[in-house]
FIZA-449140 format. One line per field, with one value per residue (C-alpha): x, y, z. Coordinates in steps of 0.001 Angstrom, whole numbers, plus 500000, padded with zeros to 6 digits. Example, Ala and Ser with C-alpha at 12.3 -4.5 7.8 and 13.67 -1.06 7.14 Angstrom:
% FIZA-449140
u: c(512300,513670)
v: c(495500,498940)
w: c(507800,507140)
This chain:
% FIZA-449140
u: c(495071,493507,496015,494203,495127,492747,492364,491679,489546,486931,487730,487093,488391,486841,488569,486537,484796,487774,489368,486144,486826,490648,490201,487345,490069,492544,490797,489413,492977,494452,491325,491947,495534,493964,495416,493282,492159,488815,487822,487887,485554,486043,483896,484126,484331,488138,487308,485917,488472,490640,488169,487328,490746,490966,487930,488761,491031,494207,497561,498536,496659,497127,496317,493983,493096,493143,493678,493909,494499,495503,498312,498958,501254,497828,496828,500777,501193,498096,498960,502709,501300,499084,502349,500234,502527,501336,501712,503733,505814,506186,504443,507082,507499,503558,502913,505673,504359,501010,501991,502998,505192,507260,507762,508857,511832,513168,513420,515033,517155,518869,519123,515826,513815,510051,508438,508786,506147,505000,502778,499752,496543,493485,494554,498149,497652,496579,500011,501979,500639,501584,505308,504677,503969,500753,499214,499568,498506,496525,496394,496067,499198,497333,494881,495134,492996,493855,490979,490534,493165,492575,494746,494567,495337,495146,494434,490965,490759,492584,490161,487920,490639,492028,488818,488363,491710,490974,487836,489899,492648,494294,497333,497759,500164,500618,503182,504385,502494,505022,504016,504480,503637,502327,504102,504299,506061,505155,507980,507463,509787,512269,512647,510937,508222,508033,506941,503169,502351,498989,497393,493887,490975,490276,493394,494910,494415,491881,489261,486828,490142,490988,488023,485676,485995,486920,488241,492075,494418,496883,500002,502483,505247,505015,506059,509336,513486,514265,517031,514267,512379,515473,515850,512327,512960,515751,513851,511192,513075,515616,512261,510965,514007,514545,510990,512327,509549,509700,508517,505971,504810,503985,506049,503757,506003,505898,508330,509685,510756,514063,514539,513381,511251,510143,508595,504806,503863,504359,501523,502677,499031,498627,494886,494591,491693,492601,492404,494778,498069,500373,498279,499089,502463,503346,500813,503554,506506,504608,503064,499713,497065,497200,501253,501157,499063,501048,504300,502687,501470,504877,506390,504438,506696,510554,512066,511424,513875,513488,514877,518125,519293,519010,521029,523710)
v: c(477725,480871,483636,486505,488688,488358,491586,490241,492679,492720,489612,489476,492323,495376,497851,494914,497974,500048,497048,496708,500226,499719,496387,498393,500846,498480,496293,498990,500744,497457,496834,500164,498792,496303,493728,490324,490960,489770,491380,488880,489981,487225,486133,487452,483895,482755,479053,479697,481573,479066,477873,480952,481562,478417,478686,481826,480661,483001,482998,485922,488118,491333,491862,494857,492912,495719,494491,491182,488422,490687,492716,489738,487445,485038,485734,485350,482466,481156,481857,480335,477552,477502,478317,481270,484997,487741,491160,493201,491542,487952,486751,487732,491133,491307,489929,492298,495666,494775,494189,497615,495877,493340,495939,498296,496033,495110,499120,499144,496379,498440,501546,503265,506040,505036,506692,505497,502597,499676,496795,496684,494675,495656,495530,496490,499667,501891,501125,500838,504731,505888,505075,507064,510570,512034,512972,509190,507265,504134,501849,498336,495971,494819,497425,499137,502346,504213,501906,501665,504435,507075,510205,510468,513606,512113,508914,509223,509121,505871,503073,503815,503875,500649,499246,500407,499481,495933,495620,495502,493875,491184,493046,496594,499416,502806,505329,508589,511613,512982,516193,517606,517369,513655,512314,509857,508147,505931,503421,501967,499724,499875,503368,506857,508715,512480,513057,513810,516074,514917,517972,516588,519011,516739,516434,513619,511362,509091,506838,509600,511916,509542,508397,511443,514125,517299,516452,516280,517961,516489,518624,516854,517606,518373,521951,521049,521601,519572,518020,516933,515817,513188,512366,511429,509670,507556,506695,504907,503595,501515,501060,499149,497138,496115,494707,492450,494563,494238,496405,498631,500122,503144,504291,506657,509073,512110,515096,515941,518831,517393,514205,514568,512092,509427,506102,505121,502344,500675,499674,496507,497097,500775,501878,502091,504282,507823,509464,507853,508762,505940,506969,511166,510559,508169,511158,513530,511991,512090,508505,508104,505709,503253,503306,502721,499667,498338,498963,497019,494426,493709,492527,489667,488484,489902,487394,486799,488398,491591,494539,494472,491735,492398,495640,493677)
w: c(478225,476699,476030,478116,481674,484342,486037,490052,492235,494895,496876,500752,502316,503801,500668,498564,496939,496006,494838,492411,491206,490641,488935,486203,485512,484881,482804,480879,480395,478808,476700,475501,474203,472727,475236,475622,479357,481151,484649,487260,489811,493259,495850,499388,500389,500214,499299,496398,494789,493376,491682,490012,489175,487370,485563,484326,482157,482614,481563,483554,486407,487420,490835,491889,495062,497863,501834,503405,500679,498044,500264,502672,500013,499995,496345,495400,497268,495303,491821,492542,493224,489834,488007,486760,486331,488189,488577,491736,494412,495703,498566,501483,500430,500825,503675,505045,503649,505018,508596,510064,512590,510159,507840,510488,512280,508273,507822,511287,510653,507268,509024,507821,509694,511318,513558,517783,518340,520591,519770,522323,522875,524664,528309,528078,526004,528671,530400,527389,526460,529984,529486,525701,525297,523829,521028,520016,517123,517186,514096,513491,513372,509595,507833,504772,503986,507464,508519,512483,513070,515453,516757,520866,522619,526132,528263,528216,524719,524142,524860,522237,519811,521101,520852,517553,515981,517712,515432,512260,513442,516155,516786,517215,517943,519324,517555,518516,516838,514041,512705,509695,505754,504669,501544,499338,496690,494003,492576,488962,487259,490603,490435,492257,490384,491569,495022,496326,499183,500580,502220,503714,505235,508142,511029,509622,505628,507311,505180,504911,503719,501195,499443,500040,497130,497952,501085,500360,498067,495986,495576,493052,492025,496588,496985,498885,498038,495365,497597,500319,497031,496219,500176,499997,497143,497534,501090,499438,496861,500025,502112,498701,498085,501784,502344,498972,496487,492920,490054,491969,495402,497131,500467,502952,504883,506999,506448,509845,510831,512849,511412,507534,505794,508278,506788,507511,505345,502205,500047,497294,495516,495254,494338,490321,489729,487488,490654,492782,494774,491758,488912,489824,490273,487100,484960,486666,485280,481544,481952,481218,483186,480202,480142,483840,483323,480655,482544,485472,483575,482334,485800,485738,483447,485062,486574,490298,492336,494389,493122,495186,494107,490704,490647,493105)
């Protein structure tokens, strides 16, 4: 076997073209170091990428694969299998930071904030959102992106979004409207990089919000009390270890008003162009993109346990 990273991207999900654009950054950050690393662009169709794994020749991938079977623990699952070291967290921590519901009821289950919810489908949601109270938020159970979510102010409104979420997803949910700031907060090498306060033009950070320029602003260090800042903080840093993360992630939150910080989501492959939410906050702390990737690049080879366990 060749000694050379394979930087994985594109693959068959819908954020296939985002992951193109993370994986190009990445690989063109750690040929900047002078690491040995080859761009690994994979099909859309899933049986095929084994076999383009194994022909690339890697002895170690870093995994810019965005959505289902980057985020879902399928890739991990994958390379564990070929004995091959990879970048980010094992497969069950995936496959629970992707599903909005799993993730949710292991936050609940150590004693962490998320917003009021109930999973739905398309001909109970109309009398699940009558026993709810609106504005209400639709999403899909499994989506990254903010794809298929919608914000309802009243009963008429909902079908659409059900139908909508539905597209992208089999299982879907409807969660109380929290107002207030959206934040979020990278972790790198276990620990919290300095907050972000997304401030989008558009009501909510939807896909046109987040991938539009000029349509959001990025506030970091977030313009909030330094002891919210920490809360916020040490939020993401217990939603990361109790969904069994290692090295990296990014926790999605909303800063309530009555009830503080208030987790959203956790993403286990965080977009990795210059211009994104991990790359801001790591240049915030005084680590440059290229740093970032090499730090990254170096859990592929920590050994495999979450980080909880290995402070315990």
């Amino acid at each position: 076997m060749s000694d050379r990273i394979g930087v994985l991207c594109g693959g068959p999900s819908r954020e296939r073209e985002i992951s193109l654009r993370s994986g190009k950054a990445v690989h063109e950050a750690l040929a900047s170091l002078g690491l040995p690393s080859i761009l690994v662009p994979l099909p859309r169709e899933r049986e095929q990428i084994p076999q383009e794994i194994r022909e690339a020749d890697l002895n170690c991938a870093f995994i810019a694969l965005h959505g289902a079977y980057g985020e879902d623990g399928t890739i991990q699952a994958l390379l564990e299998e070929m004995r091959l070291p990879y970048t980010g967290s094992p497969p069950d921590a995936c496959r629970y930071g992707m599903n909005k519901v799993s993730s949710r009821l292991k936050w609940l289950a150590a004693g962490l904030p998320v917003p009021h919810w109930k999973e739905v489908d398309l001909f109970n949601a109309a009398a699940v959102a009558a026993e709810m109270k609106f504005p209400l938020v639709v999403k899909p159970v499994s989506e990254g992106s903010s794809l298929g979510m919608s914000i309802v102010d009243s009963a008429g409104e909902l079908q659409l979004a059900v139908e909508t979420a539905a597209s992208f997803s089999a299982g879907l949910m409807l969660e109380e409207y929290l107002p207030g700031p959206e934040l979020t907060v990278g972790i790198l090498d276990d620990r919290p990089l300095p907050v972000i306060q997304i401030v989008p033009k558009r009501r909510f950070y939807d896909t046109i919000a987040k991938y539009t320029p000029g349509q959001t602003e990025y506030l970091v260090p977030a313009p909030i009390p330094p002891e919210t800042a920490r809360a916020a903080q040490e939020l993401a840093l217990r939603a990361h270890e109790a969904l069994g993360c290692r090295s990296f992630s990014r926790v999605d939150m909303i800063l309530t008003a009555g009830r503080g910080p208030v987790l959203l989501e956790l993403n286990t492959i965080p977009g990795m162009t210059e211009t994104s939410l991990l790359p801001k906050a790591a240049a915030a702390a005084g680590i440059p993109f290229t740093e970032l990737c090499r730090q990254m690049l170096n859990s592929a080879w920590v050994k495999r346990e979450p980080a909880a366990a290995r402070s315990s």
